[in-house]
C-alpha positions in Angstrom: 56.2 124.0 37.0 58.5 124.4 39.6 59.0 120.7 42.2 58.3 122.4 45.8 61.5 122.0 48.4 62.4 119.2 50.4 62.6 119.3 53.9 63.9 116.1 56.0 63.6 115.8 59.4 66.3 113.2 60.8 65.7 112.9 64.4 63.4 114.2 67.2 63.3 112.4 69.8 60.3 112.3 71.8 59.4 116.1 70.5 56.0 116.5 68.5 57.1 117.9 65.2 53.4 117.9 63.9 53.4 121.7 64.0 56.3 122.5 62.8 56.0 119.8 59.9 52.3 121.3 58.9 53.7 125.3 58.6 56.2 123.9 56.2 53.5 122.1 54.6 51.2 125.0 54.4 53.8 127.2 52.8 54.6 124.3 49.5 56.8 122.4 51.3 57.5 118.7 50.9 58.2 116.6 53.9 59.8 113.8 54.9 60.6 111.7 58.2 63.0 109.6 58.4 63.3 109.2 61.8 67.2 108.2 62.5 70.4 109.2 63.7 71.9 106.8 61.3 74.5 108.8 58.6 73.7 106.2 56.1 70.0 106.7 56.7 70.1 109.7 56.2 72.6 110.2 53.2 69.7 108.0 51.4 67.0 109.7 52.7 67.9 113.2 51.9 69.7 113.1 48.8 67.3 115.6 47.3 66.4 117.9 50.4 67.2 121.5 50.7 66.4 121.4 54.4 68.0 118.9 56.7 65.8 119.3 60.1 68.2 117.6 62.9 67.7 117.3 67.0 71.0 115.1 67.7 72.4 113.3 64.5 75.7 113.9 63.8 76.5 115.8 60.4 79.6 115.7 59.5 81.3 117.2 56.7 81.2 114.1 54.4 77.7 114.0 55.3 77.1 117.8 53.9 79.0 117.5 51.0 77.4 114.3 50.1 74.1 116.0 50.1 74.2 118.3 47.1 70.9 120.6 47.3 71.2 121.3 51.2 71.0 124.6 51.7 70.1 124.8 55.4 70.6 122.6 58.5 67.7 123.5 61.1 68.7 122.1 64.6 65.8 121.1 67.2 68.6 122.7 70.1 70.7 125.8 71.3 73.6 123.6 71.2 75.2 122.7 68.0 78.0 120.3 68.7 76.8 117.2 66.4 77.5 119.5 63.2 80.3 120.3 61.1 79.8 124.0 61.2 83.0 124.6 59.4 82.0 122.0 57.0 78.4 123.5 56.3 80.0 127.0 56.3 82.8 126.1 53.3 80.1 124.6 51.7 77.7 127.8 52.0 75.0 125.8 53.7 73.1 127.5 56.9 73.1 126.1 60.1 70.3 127.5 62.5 69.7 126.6 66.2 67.2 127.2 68.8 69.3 129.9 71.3 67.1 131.5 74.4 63.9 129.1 74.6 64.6 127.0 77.7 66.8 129.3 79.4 64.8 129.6 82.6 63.8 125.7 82.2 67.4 124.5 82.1 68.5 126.8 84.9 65.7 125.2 87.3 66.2 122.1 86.3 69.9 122.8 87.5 68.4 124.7 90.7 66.7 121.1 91.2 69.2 118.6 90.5 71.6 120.8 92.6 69.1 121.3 95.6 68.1 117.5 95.1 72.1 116.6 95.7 72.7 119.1 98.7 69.4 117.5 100.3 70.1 114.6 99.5 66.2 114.4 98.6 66.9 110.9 96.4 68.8 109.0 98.6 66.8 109.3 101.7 63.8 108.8 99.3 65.0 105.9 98.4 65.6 104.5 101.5 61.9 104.8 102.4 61.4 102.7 99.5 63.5 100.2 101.1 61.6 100.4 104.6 64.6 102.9 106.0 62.9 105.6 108.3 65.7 107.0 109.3 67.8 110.5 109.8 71.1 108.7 109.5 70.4 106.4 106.4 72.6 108.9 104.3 75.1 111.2 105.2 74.2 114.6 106.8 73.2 117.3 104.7 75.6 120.6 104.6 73.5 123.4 105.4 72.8 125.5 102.4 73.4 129.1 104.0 77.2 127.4 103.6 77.4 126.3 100.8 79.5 128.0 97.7 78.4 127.3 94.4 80.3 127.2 91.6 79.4 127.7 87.9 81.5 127.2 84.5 80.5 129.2 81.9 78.2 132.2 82.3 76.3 132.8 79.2 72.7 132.8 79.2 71.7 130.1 81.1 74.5 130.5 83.3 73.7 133.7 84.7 69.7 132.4 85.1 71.0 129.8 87.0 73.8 132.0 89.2 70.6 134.4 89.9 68.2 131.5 91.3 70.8 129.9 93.3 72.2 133.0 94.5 68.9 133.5 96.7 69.3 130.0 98.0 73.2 129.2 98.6 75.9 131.6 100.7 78.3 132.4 97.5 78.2 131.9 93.7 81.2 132.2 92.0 81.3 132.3 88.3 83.5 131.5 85.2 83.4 132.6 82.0 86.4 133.9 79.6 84.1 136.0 77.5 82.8 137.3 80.8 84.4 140.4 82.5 81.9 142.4 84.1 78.6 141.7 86.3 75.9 143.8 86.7 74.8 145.6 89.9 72.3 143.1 90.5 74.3 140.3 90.4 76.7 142.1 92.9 74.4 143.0 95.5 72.9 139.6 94.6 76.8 138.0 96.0 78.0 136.8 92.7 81.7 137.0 92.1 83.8 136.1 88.6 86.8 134.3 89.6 89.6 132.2 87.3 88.6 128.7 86.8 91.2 127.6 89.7 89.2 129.5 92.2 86.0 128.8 91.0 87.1 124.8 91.7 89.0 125.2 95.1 85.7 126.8 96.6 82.9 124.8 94.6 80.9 122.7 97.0 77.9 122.7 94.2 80.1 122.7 90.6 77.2 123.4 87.4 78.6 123.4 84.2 77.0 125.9 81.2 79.8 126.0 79.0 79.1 125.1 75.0 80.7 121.8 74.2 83.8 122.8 71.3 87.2 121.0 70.7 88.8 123.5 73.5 86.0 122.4 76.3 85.6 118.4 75.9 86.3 116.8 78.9 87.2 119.9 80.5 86.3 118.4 83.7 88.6 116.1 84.0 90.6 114.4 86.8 93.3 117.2 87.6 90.3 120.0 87.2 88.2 117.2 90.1 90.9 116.9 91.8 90.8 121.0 92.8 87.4 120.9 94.2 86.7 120.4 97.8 86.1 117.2 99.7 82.8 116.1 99.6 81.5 118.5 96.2 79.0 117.7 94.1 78.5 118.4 90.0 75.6 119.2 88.2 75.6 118.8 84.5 72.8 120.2 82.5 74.5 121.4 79.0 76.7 118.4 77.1 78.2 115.1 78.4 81.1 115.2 77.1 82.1 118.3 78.9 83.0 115.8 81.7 85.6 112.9 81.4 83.3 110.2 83.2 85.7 107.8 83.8 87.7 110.7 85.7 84.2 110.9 87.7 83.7 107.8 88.3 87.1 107.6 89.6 86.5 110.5 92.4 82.9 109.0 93.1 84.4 106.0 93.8 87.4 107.1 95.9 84.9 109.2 97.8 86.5 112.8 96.5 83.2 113.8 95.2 80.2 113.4 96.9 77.2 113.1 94.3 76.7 113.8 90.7 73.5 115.2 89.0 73.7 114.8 85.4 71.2 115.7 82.8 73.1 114.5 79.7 76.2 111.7 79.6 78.4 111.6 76.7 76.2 108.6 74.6 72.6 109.0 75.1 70.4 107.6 75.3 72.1 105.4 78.1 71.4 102.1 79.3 71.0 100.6 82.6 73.9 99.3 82.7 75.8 102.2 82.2 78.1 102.9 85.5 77.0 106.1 86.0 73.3 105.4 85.8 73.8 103.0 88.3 75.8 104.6 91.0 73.9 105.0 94.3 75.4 108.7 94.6 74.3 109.8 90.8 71.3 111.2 89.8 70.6 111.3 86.4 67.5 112.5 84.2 67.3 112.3 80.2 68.5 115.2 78.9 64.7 117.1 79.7 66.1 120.2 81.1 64.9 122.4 78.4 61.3 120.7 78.8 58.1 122.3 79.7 55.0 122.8 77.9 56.0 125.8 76.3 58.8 124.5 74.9 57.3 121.2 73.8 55.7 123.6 71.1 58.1 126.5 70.5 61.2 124.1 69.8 59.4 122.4 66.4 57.7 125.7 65.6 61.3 127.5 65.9 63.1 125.1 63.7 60.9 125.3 60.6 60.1 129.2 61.2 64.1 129.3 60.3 63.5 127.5 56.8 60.9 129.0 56.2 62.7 132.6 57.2 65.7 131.2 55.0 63.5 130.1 51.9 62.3 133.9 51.7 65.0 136.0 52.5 67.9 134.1 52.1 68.8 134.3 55.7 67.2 132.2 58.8 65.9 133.5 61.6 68.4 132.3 64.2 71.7 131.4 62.5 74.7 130.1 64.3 76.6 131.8 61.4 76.3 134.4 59.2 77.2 133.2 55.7 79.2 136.3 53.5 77.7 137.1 49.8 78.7 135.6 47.3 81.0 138.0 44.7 
């Protein structure tokens, strides 16, 4: 009789995994939770699966050749950072991802966090917290009908985010080195593609979209803070360690930058105590910008539909790679 497959979900958070746990069930296959990002956890816990089911535990490549019947690496995200693609890839294992579900979600939740930075609507709430009725607790808002915007990497989300904030804010200005063309719409809308040096230099409201890679980690980083204008703000809503945080601390703290809204940091989950959490003129939220009820349900249900997909055709739904045939 043949033993059914494995499947071994590492970490997920705060995400309900029940669905996605019984269509796996449902179609023969064995479960298991370990509930860790721990590498040693996990190289004990998964030792026989053929499905390693990940949200943000890093899996290297001594981790994947370590585990000698995986066959596919299902992630509970778009991004895809925290694995060894390369690794998986020599080692002909799939990696799937969850690319397109939160779009619209993460691109308001950037709208947000930018409009909440431009209004200033945390600061003076807090204030009222602290008995402070007043116009002149912080500093004066910058109109919006003023205001350039400026985005770094125009994929997807990117260009969900340039459309909403396109109706709200004078100019968006967009960067993206896969990008060339716009459409009419987001012409007449008042988008522009510039180099990243422009982009900067005009950037009162800097969001960043770009995939986190080798090429892009700390992209933001002092000399790249240094070009925006006195007085921007960031807005971070795709990985932390896009930004060198000490570099923003650094122009937080020298005034150079105004604000920061931030959606992930570079170790999460943070703590209080983390300098960033704490500043007065930072905003931060935990990494929920891709949350909604929808996607509460799709996210689980996605990630096993692409093991399941791969147990019957070879092939998941949604790879990040295609893997050749063998010859």
């Amino acid at each position: 009789m043949k033993a059914s497959p494995i499947a071994v979900y590492t970490d997920y958070d705060e995400l309900d995994i029940t669905p996605g746990r019984q269509l796996l069930e449902s179609h023969g296959w064995t479960v298991r939770v370990l509930g860790t990002r721990d590498s040693r956890e996990i190289l004990e816990g998964a030792q026989d699966a053929d499905a390693l089911m990940v949200g943000y535990a890093r899996i290297d490549a001594d981790l994947i050749r370590a585990l000698p019947r995986l066959k596919i690496i299902a992630l509970l995200s778009m991004g895809v950072d925290n694995v060894d693609v390369d690794a998986a890839t020599d080692s002909r294992v799939w990696v799937a991802n969850v690319p397109g579900v939160a779009t619209r979600e993460v691109a308001a939740h950037a709208l947000a966090l930018a409009l909440n930075l431009c209004r200033q609507v945390s600061s003076f709430g807090s204030g009222v917290r602290q008995g402070q009725w007043s116009l002149l607790s912080s500093a004066l808002p910058k109109g919006l009908h003023e205001t350039r915007v400026g985005v770094l990497g125009y994929g997807k989300i990117g260009r969900a985010f340039g459309a909403l904030a396109a109706a709200v804010f004078d100019k968006v200005l967009a960067y993206d080195p896969l990008v060339t063309e716009l459409t009419d719409k987001e012409r007449a809308a008042g988008i522009e593609l510039a180099g990243v040096e422009e982009v900067l230099a005009q950037a009162d409201v800097l969001s960043l979209h770009m995939p986190l890679t080798q090429d892009t980690r700390h992209f933001l980083d002092e000399a790249m803070l240094d070009l925006l204008p006195d007085q921007a703000v960031v807005v971070n809503v795709s990985r932390g360690e896009l930004i060198d945080e000490d570099a923003l601390l650094r122009s937080l703290r020298s005034g150079r930058v105004r604000g920061a809204a931030l959606d992930v940091l570079s170790e999460e989950p943070a703590g209080p105590d983390h300098p960033l959490v704490r500043h007065p003129r930072v905003v931060v939220t935990p990494h929920i910008g891709f949350l909604s009820d929808r996607t509460f349900v799709e996210y689980p249900m996605i990630q096993a539909r692409n093991v399941l997909a791969w147990s019957k055709t070879g092939r998941p739904e949604t790879p990040v790679r295609e893997l050749s045939p063998l010859t």
